[in-house]
C-alpha positions as a printed NumPy array, in Angstrom:
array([[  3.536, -25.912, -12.252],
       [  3.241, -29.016, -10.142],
       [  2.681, -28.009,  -6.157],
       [  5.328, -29.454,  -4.351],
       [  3.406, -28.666,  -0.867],
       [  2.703, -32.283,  -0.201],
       [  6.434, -33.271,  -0.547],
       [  7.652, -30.638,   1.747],
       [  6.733, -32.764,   4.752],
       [  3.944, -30.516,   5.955],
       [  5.418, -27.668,   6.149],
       [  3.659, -24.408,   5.313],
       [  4.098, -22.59 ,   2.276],
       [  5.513, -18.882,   2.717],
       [  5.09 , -16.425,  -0.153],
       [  7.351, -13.278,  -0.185],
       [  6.142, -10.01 ,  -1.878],
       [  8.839,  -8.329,  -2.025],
       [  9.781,  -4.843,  -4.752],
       [ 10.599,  -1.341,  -4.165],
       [  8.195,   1.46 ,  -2.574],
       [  5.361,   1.986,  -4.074],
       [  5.294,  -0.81 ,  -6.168],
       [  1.945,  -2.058,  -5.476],
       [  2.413,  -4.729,  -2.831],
       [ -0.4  ,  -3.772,  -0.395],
       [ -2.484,  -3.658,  -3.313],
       [ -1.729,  -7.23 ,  -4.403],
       [ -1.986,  -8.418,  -0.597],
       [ -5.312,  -7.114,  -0.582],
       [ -6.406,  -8.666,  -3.582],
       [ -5.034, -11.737,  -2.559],
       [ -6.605, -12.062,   1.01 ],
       [ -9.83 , -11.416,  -1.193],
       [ -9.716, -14.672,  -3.274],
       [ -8.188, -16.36 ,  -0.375],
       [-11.825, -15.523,   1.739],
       [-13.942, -16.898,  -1.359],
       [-12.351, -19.757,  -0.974],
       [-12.178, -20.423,   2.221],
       [ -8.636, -21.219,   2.88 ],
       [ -6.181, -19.946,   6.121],
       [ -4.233, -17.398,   5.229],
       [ -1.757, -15.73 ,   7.664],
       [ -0.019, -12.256,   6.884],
       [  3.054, -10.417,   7.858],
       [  3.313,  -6.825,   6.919],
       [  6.424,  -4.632,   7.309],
       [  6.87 ,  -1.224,   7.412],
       [ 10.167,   0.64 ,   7.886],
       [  8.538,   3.836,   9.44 ],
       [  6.846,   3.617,  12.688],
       [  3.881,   5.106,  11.16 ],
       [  2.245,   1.657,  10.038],
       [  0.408,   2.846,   7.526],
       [  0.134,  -0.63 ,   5.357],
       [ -0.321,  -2.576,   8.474],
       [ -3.595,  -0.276,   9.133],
       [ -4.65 ,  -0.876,   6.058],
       [ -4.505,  -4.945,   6.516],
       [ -5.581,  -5.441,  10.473],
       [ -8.794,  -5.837,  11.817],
       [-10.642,  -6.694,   8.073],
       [-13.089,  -9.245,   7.786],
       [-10.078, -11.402,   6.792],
       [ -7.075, -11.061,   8.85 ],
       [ -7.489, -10.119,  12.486],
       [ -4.638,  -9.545,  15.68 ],
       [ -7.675, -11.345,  17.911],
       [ -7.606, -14.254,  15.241],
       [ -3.882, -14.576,  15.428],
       [ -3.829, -14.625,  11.731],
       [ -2.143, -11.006,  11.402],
       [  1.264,  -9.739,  12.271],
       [  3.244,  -5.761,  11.794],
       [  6.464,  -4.962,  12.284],
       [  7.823,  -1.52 ,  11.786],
       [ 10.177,   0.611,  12.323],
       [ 12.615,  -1.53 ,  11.053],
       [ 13.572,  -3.436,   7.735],
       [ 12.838,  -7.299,   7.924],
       [ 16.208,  -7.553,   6.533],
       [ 18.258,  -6.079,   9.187],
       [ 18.957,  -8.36 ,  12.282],
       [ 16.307,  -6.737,  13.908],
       [ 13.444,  -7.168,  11.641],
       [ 14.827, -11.039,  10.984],
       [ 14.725, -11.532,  14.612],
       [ 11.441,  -9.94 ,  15.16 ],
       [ 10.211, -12.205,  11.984],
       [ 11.171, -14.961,  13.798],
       [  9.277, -13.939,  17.002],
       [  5.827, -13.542,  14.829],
       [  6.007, -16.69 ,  13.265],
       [  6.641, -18.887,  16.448],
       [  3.034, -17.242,  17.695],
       [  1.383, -17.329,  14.438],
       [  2.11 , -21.063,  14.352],
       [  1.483, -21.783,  18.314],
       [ -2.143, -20.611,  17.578],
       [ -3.069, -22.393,  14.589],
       [ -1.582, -24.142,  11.476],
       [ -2.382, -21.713,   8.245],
       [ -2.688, -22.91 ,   4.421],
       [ -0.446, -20.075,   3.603],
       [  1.678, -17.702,   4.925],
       [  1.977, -13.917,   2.97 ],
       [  4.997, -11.753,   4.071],
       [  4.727,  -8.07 ,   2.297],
       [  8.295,  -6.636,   3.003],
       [  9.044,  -3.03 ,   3.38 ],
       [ 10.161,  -1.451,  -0.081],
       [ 13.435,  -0.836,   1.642],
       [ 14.052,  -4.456,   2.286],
       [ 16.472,  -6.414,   0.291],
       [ 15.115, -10.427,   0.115],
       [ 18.759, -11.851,   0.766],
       [ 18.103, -12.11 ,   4.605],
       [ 14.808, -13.584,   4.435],
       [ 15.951, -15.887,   1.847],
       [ 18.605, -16.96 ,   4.118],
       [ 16.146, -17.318,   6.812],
       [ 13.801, -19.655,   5.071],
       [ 16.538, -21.913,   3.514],
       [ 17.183, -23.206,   7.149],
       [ 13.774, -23.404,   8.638],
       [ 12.178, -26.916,   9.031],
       [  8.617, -25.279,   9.833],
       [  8.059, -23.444,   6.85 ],
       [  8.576, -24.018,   2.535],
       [  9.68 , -21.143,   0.96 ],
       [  7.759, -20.984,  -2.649],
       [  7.955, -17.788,  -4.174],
       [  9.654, -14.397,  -3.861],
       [  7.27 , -12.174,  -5.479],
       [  8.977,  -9.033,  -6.472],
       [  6.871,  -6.253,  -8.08 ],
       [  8.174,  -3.51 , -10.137],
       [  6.366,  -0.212, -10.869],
       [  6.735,   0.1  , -14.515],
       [  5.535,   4.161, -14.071],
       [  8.653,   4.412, -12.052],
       [ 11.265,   2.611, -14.465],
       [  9.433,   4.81 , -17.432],
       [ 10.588,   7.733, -15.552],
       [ 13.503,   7.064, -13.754],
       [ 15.646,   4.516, -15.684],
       [ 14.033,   5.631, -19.014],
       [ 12.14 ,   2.38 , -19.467],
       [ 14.704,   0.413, -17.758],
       [ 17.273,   0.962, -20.38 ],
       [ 19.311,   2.922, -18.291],
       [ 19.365,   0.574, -14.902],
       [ 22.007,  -1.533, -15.843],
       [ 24.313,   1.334, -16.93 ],
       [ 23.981,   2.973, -13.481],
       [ 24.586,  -0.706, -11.822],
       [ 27.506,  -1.005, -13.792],
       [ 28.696,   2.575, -12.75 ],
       [ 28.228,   1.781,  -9.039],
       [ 30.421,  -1.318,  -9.087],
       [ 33.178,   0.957, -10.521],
       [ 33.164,   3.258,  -7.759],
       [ 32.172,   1.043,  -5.246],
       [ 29.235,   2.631,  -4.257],
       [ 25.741,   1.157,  -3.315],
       [ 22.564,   2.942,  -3.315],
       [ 18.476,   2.014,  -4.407],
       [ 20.201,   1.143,  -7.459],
       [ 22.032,  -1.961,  -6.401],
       [ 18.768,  -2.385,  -3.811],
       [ 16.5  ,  -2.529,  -6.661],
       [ 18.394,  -4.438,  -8.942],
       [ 19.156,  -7.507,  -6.355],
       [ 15.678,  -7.302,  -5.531],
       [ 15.692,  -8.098,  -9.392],
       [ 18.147, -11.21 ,  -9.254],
       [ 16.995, -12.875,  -6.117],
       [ 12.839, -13.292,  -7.356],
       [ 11.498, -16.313,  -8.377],
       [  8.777, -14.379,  -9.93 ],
       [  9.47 , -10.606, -11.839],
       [  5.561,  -8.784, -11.467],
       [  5.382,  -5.84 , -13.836],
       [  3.279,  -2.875, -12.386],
       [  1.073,  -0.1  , -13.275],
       [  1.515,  -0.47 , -16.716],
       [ -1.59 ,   1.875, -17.217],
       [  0.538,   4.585, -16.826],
       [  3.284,   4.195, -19.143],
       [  2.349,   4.767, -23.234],
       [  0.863,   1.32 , -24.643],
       [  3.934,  -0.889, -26.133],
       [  6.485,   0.658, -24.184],
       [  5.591,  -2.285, -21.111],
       [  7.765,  -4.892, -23.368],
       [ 10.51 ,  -2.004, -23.578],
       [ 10.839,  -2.599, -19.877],
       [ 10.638,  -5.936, -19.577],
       [ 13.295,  -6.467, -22.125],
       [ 15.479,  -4.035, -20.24 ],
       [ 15.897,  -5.55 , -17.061],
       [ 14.933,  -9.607, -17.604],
       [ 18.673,  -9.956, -18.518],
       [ 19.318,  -9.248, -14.476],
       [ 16.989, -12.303, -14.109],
       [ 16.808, -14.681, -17.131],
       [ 15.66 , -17.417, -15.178],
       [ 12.402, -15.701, -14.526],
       [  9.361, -14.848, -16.465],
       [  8.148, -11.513, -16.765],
       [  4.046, -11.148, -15.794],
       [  2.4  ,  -7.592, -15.94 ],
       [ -1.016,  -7.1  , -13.254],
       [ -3.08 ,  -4.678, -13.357],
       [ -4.568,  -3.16 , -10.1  ],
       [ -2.753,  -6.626,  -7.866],
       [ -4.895,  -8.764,  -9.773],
       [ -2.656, -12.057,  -9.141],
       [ -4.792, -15.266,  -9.666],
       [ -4.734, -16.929,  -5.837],
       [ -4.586, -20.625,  -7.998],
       [ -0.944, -19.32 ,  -9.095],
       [  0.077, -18.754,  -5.187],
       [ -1.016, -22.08 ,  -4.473],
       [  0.835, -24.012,  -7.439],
       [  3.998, -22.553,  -6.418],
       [  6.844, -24.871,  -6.491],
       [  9.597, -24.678,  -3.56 ],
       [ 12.207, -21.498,  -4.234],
       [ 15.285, -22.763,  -5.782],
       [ 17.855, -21.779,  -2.991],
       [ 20.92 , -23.462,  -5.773],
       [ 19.829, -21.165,  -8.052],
       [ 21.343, -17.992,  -5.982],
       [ 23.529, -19.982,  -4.32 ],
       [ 26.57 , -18.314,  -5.765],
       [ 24.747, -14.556,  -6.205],
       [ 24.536, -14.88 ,  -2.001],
       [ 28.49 , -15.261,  -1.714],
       [ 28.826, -12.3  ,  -3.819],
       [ 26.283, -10.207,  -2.227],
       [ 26.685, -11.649,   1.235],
       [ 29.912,  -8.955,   2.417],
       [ 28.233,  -6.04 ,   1.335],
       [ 25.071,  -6.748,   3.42 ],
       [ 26.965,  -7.648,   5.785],
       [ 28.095,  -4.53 ,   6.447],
       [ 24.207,  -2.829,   6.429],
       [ 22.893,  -5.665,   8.792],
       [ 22.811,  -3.928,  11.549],
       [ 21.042,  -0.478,   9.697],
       [ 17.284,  -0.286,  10.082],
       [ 17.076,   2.241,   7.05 ],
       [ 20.046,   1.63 ,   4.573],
       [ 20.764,   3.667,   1.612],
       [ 21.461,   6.711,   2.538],
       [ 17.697,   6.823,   3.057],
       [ 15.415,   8.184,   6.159],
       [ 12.149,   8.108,   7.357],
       [ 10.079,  11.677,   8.626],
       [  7.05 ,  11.19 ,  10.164],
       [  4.372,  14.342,   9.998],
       [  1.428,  14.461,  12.84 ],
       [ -0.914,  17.174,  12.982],
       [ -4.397,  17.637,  13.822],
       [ -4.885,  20.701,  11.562],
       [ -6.01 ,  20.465,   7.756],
       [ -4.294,  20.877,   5.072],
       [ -4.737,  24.089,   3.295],
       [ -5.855,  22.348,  -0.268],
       [ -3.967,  24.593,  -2.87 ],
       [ -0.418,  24.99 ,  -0.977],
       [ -0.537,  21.234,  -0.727],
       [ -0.818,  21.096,  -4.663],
       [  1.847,  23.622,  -5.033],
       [  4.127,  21.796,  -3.011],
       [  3.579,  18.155,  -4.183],
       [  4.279,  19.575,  -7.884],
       [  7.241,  21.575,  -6.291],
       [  8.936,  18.911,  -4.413],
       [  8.071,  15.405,  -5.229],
       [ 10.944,  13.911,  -7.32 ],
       [ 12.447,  10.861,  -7.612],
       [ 14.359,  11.37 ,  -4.142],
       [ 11.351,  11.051,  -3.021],
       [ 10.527,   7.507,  -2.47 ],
       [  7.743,   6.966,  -0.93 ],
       [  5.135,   8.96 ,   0.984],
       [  1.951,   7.409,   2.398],
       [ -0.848,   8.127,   5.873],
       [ -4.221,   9.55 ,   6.27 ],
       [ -5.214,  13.309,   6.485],
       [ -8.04 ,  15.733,   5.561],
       [ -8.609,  19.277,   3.639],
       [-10.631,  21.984,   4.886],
       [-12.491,  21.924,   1.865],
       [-13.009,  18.617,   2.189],
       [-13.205,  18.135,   6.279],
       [-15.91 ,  15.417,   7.127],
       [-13.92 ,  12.855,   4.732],
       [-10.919,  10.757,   5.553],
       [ -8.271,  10.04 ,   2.862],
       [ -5.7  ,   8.37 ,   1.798],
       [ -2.827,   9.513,   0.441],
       [ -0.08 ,   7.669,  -1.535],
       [  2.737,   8.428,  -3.173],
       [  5.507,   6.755,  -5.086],
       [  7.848,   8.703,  -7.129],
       [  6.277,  11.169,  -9.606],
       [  3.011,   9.66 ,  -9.11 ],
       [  0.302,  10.548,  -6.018],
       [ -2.999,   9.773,  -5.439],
       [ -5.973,  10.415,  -3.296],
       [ -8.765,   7.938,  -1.951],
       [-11.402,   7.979,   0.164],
       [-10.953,   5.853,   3.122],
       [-14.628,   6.815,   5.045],
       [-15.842,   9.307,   6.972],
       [-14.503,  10.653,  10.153],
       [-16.913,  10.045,  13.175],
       [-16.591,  14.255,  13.617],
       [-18.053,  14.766,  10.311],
       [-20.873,  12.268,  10.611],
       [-21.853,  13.733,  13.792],
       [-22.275,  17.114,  12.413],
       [-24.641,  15.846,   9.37 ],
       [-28.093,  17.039,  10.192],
       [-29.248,  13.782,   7.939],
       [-26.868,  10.975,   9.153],
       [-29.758,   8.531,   9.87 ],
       [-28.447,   7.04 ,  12.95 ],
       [-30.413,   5.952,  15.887],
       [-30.07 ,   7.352,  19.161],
       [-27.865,   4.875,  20.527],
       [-26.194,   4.987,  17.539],
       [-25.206,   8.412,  18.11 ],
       [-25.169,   7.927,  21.658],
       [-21.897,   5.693,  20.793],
       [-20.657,   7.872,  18.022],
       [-20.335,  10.474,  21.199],
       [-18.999,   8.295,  23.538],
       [-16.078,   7.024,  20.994],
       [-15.444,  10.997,  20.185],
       [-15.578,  11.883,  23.738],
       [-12.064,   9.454,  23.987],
       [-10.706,  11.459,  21.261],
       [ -7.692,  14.174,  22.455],
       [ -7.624,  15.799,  19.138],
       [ -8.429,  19.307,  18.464],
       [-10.727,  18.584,  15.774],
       [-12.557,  15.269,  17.495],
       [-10.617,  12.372,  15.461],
       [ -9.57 ,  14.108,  12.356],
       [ -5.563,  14.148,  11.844],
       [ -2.942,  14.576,   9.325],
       [ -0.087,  11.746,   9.873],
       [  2.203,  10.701,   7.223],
       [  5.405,   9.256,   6.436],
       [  8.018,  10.085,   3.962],
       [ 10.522,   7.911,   3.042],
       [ 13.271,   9.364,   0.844],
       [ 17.125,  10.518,   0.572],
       [ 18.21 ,  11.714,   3.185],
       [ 19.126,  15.135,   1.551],
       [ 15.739,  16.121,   0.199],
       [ 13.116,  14.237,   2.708],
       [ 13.793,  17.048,   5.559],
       [ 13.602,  19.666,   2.167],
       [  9.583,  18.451,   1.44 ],
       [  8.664,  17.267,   5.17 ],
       [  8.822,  20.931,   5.866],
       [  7.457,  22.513,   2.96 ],
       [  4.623,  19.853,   3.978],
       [  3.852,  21.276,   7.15 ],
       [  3.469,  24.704,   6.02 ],
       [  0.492,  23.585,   4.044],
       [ -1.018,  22.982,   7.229],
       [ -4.081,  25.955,   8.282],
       [ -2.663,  28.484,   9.789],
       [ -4.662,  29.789,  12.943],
       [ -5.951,  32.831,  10.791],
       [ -6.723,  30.573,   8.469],
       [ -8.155,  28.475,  10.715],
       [-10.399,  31.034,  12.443],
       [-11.591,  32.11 ,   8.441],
       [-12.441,  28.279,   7.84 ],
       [-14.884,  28.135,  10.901],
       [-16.382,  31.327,   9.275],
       [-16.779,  29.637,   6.496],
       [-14.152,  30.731,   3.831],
       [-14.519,  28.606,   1.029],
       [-10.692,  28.111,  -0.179],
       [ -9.286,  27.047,  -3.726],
       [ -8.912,  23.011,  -3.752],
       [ -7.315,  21.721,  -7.519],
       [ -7.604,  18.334,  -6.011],
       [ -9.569,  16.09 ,  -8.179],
       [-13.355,  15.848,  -7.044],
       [-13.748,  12.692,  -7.902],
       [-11.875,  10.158,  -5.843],
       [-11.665,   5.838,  -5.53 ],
       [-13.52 ,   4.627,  -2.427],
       [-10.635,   1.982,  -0.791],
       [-12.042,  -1.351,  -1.336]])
């Protein structure tokens, strides 16, 4: 594709990704900020995150790539970039992102929950920036095993317009229509052959747009750069249709009948309950659930957890400062450990800087359900007092776990 960046007056190139939670956009922002480094280009980024647990925007900030001290970096949470709030507060970030330096690019990751119209809308009348793609990613796991390989999305659309309802259905369909670019997902989880299956199911939403499948975010940064400028004519007439309906959920922060529980606690998790109740209570009404937290059985590492429907996984983030300290061989200096004390001695925890705190982001009739059933898998104190005894306890977790990049 011919880059149109030169014709837009100067303007800089924005890049949406955009898709529903869990679909893999962190992943692909991280792999893209990656190539961007090698080649030595300016890249700014805007991450959203509906929860006020900012658990993506903690994953992006302070890297060797995008910094808040470099101006290059930007979070908002607790809010959808959609709503009036998060389009105002886009707005904001921009106008200081800009006032600090002029970027080659500009990467928005959107909240899962976010529907592009807004943002869309927003872009078409700014004179500063050139819209070129709307990246929306799709987790094929999750159309295997909730839309039975997509066949069955269009049905349940079609059943929503009849009774006038609107749900993640209509959300994740729209995020469908409105792309410029349709990324398949994960599609090492779904039986080989069944990836076209997909594909065929839910292009007719979007014929306009090619299908791609990536594995692990692996988007060539070249692509980014040759997009051309998002055909606004193109949706032209899907934004009067849509427009009165969103109207209507402007002014919600979390639409769809769907909510947002934050968990903090400094206590462990007790490995096996944890198990029990992830296999007990994830479903597909459970959208999303994502933080950092630690097992007793497994207490001087930090992880990662991340779920998105039926599928959760574990990785190792580092080590907490706690358990590095209480390594006989850790191999520090003096002053080393001298400020390995010092940062711990900030710390108000009960177990130095070790915490549980997570976010779940599902209906709003079954998120209360698992958010509870969560924080019984926290130690109890007799449990607790056993631990520091040294009780070994029953983990099923895997032992072997992905280091985050």
């Amino acid at each position: 594709m011919k880059n149109e960046t030169s014709n837009q007056q100067g303007r800089v190139p924005v890049v949406i990704l955009n898709g529903f939670l869990g679909s893999g956009k962190t992943t692909m922002l991280r792999n893209l900020l990656v190539q961007s480094k090698k080649k030595e280009l300016s890249v700014s980024v805007v991450v959203n995150d509906m929860s006020e647990l900012d658990v993506d925007g903690e994953l992006i900030a302070d890297t060797e790539i995008v910094r808040k001290t470099d101006h290059n970096f930007e979070s908002i949470h607790s809010c959808v970039l959609s709503s009036k709030q998060g389009i105002q507060k886009l707005d904001e970030v921009l106008k200081k992102m800009l006032s600090n330096h002029k970027p080659d690019l500009i990467i928005i990751e959107t909240s899962g929950s976010c529907h592009p119209m807004p943002l869309i809308e927003f872009f078409q009348k700014q004179s500063k920036f050139n819209l070129t793609g709307v990246l929306v990613l799709a987790d094929s796991s999750m159309f295997a095993q909730d839309y039975n390989y997509g066949e069955e999305l269009i049905l349940r659309l079609q059943s929503n317009l009849q009774s006038q309802k609107r749900d993640m259905v209509n959300l994740l369909v729209e995020q469908i229509m409105f792309c410029s670019h349709l990324i398949l997902t994960k599609a090492d989880r779904i039986p080989e052959g069944k990836l076209s299956t997909i594909a065929q199911s839910i292009h007719p939403l979007n014929p306009y747009v090619d299908v791609l499948s990536v594995q692990f975010g692996r988007l060539d940064f070249d692509s980014i750069l040759k997009l051309p400028s998002y055909d606004f004519f193109k949706v032209a007439q899907l934004m009067e249709e849509v427009k009165p309906a969103l109207e209507k959920e402007s002014n919600a922060d979390r639409p769809y009948n769907m909510v947002t529980k934050v968990i903090r606690d400094d206590r462990p998790f007790h490995p096996q309950r944890l198990w029990e109740v992830c296999h007990q209570y994830l479903d597909q009404r459970i959208y999303r659930s994502k933080g950092f937290f630690w097992l007793c059985t497994r207490s001087k590492i930090s992880l990662l957890w991340n779920q998105a429907a039926g599928n959760i996984s574990l990785e190792l983030m580092g080590y907490w400062r706690s358990g590095v300290l209480e390594e006989e061989n850790n191999n520090l200096s003096d002053e080393e450990l001298e400020q390995l004390e010092e940062l711990l001695a900030k710390e108000t925890g009960r177990f130095g800087d070790r915490h549980c705190h997570l976010t779940v982001i599902g209906d709003r009739d079954h998120v209360d359900q698992f958010t509870e059933a969560l924080k019984m898998c926290f130690l109890t104190e007799e449990e607790i007092d056993h631990w520091e005894y040294g009780h070994e306890f029953q983990d099923p977790w895997p032992k072997n776990m992905v280091k985050m990049a």
